[in-house]
C-alpha positions as CSV (number, residue, x, y, z in Angstrom):
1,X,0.0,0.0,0.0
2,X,1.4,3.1,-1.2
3,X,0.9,6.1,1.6
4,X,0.7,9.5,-0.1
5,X,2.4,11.9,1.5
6,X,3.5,16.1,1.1
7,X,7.3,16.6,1.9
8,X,9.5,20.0,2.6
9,X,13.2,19.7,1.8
10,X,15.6,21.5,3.1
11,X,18.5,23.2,0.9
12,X,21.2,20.6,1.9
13,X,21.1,16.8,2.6
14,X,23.4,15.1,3.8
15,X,23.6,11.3,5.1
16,X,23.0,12.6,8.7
17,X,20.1,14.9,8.0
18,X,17.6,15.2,10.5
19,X,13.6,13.5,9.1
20,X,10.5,14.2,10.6
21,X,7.3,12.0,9.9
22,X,4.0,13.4,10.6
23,X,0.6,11.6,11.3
24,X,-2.7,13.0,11.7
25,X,-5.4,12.2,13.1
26,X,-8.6,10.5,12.7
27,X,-10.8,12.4,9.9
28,X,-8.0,14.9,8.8
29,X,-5.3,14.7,6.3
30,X,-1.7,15.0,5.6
31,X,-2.0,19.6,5.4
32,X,-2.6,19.7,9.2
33,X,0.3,18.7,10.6
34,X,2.1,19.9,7.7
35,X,1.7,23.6,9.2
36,X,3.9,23.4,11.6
37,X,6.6,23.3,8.9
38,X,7.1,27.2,9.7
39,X,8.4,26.9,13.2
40,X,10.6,23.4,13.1
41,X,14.1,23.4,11.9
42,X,14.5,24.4,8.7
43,X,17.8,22.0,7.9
44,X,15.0,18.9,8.4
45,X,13.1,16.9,5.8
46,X,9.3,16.5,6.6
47,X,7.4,14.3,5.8
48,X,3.6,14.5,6.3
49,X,1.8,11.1,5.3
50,X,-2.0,10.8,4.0
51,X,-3.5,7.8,6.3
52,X,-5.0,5.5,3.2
53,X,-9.0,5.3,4.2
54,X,-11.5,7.4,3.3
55,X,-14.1,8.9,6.6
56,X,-17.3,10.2,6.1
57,X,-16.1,13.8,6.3
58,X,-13.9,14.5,3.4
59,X,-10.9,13.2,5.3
60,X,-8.9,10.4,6.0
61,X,-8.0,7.5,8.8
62,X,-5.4,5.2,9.5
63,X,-8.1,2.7,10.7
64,X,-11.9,2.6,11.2
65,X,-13.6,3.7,14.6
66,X,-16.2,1.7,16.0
67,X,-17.9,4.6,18.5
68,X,-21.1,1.6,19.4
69,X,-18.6,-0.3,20.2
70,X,-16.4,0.7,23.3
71,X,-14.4,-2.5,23.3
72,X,-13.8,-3.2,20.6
73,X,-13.8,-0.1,18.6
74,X,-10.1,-0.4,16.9
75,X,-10.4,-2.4,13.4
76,X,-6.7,-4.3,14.7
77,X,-6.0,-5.6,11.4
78,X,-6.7,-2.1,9.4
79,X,-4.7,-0.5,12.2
80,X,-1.6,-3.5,11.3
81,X,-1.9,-2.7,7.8
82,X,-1.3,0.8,8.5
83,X,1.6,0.2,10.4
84,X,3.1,-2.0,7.6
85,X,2.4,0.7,5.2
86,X,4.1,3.7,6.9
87,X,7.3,0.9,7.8
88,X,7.6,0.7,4.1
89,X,7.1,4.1,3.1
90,X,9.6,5.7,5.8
91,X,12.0,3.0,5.2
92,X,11.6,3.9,1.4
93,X,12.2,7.9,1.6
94,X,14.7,7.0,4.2
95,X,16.8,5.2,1.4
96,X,15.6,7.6,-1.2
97,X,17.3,10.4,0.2
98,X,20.2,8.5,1.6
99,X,20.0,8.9,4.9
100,X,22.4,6.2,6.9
101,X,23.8,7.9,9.2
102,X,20.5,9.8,10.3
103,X,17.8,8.8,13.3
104,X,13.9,10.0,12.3
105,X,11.7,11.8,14.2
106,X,7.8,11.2,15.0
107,X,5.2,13.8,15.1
108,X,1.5,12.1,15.6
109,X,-1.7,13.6,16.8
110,X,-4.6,11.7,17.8
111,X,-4.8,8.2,15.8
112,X,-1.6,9.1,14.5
113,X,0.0,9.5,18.0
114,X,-1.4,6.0,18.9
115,X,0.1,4.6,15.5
116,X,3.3,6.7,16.7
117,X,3.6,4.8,20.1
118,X,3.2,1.7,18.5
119,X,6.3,2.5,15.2
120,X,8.5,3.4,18.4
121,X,7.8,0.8,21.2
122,X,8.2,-1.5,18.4
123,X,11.2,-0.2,16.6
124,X,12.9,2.5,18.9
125,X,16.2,1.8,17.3
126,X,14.9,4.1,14.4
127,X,13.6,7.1,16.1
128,X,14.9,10.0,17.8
129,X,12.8,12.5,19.2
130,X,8.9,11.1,19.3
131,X,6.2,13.5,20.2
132,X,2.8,11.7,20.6
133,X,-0.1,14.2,21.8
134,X,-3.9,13.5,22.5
135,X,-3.2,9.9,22.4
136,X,-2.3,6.4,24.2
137,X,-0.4,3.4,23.6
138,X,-2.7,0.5,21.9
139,X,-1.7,-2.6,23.4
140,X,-3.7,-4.6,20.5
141,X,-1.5,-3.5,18.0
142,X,1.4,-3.9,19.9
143,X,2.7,-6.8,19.4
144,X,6.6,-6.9,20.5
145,X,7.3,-4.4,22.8
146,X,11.4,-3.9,23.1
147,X,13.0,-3.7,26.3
148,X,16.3,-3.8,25.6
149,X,17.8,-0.4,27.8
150,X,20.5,-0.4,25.0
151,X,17.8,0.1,22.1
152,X,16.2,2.8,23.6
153,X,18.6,4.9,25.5
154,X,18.3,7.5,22.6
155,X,14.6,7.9,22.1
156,X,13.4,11.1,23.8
157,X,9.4,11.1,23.9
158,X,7.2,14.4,24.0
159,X,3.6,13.1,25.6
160,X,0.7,16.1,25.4
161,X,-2.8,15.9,26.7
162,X,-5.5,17.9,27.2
163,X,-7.5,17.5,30.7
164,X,-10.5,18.1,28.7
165,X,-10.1,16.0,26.6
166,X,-13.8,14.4,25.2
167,X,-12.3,11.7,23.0
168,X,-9.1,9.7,24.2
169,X,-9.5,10.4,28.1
170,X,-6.4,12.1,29.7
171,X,-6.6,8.7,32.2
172,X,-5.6,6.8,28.7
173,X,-3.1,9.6,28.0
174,X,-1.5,9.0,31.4
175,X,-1.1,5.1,30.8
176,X,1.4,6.1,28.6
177,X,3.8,8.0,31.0
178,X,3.5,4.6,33.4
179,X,4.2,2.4,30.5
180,X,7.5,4.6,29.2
181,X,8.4,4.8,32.7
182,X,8.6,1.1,33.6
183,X,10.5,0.7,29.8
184,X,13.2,3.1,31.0
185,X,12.4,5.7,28.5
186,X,13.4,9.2,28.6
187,X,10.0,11.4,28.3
188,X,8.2,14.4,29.2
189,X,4.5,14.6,30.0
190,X,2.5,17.8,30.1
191,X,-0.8,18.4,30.6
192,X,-2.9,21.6,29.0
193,X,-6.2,23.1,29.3
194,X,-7.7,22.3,26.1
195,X,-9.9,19.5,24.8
196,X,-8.9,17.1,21.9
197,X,-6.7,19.4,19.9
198,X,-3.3,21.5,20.3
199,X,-3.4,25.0,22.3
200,X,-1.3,27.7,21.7
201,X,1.2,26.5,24.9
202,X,1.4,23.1,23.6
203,X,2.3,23.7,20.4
204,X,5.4,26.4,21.7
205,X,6.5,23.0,23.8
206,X,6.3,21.4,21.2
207,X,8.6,23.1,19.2
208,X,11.1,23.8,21.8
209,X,11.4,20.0,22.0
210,X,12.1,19.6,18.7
211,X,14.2,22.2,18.2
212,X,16.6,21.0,21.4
């Protein structure tokens, strides 16, 4: 499955250039995360993907949502696909540009943050810095967690959540900081006064742990 994707290069690459990926969330596409192109470095690629499935409303998911169905409401095997999909794709433009001596970075929100905690659990040896906001850690599409110290002694995680938060409960969000914790991962977790979305405060953290 070929993930469609919008991408801003910087002037120079080099082997060890920096790459962000970018996933949005549930019902958005691959513009919205793309705006905070202005603000990150500007000697990074980034790389904001499309999720492949159509929603109702004009946009786009990485899996479907079952709201009727509060345990279940994860399609696991669209969710698995997904993954597979944006493995291949970031391993492809990884290659593409030549990048070998270079970690990546992850930027999800939402459904993209959960796919996010799941790409770096799973693989930490590729990613950097990992920012993962308005989200949780899906343990049904986790299926090897790594806990070799050694493998993830470089991963630095941003973790975001609003307390008012209507659609992933901050409760769910805070899972995550337990989980991370007991791995031995280096993290931050902040909490803001917003709902399901990114205030102005969150998104200046944001950048200042990115740009660190």
């Amino acid at each position: 499955m070929d993930l469609n994707y919008l991408v801003r290069e910087p002037e120079n690459i080099a082997s060890d250039t920096p790459i962000l990926f970018m996933l949005h969330g549930y019902g958005s596409n691959e513009q919205d995360l793309f705006n905070f192109r202005e603000t990150l470095p500007s000697d990074w690629i980034i790389v904001s993907f499309r999720a492949p499935r159509d929603t109702q409303f004009e946009g786009f998911s990485w899996y479907d949502i079952d709201f009727n169905n509060p345990e279940n409401f994860i399609d696991v095997p669209q969710a698995k696909e997904s993954l597979n999909a944006l493995l291949e794709s970031m391993l492809r433009i990884i290659n593409h540009y030549g990048l070998m001596d270079a970690k990546a970075h992850l930027c999800g929100f939402s459904q993209g943050g959960i796919l996010s905690y799941a790409l770096a659990l799973q693989y930490p040896e590729m990613f950097k810095y990992v920012a993962c906001m308005s989200s949780y850690p899906e343990p049904k599409i986790l299926d090897h967690i790594v806990k070799d110290k050694k493998k993830l002694e470089h991963v630095r995680f941003f973790i975001s959540h609003g307390t008012e938060d209507a659609v992933i409960p901050l409760e769910w969000g805070r899972k995550a900081a337990d989980l991370l914790y007991d791995l031995g991962y280096y993290f931050s977790f902040r909490e803001y006064m917003s709902g399901h979305g990114v205030n102005q405060k969150n998104y200046m953290d944001l950048m200042e742990f990115f740009s660190k």
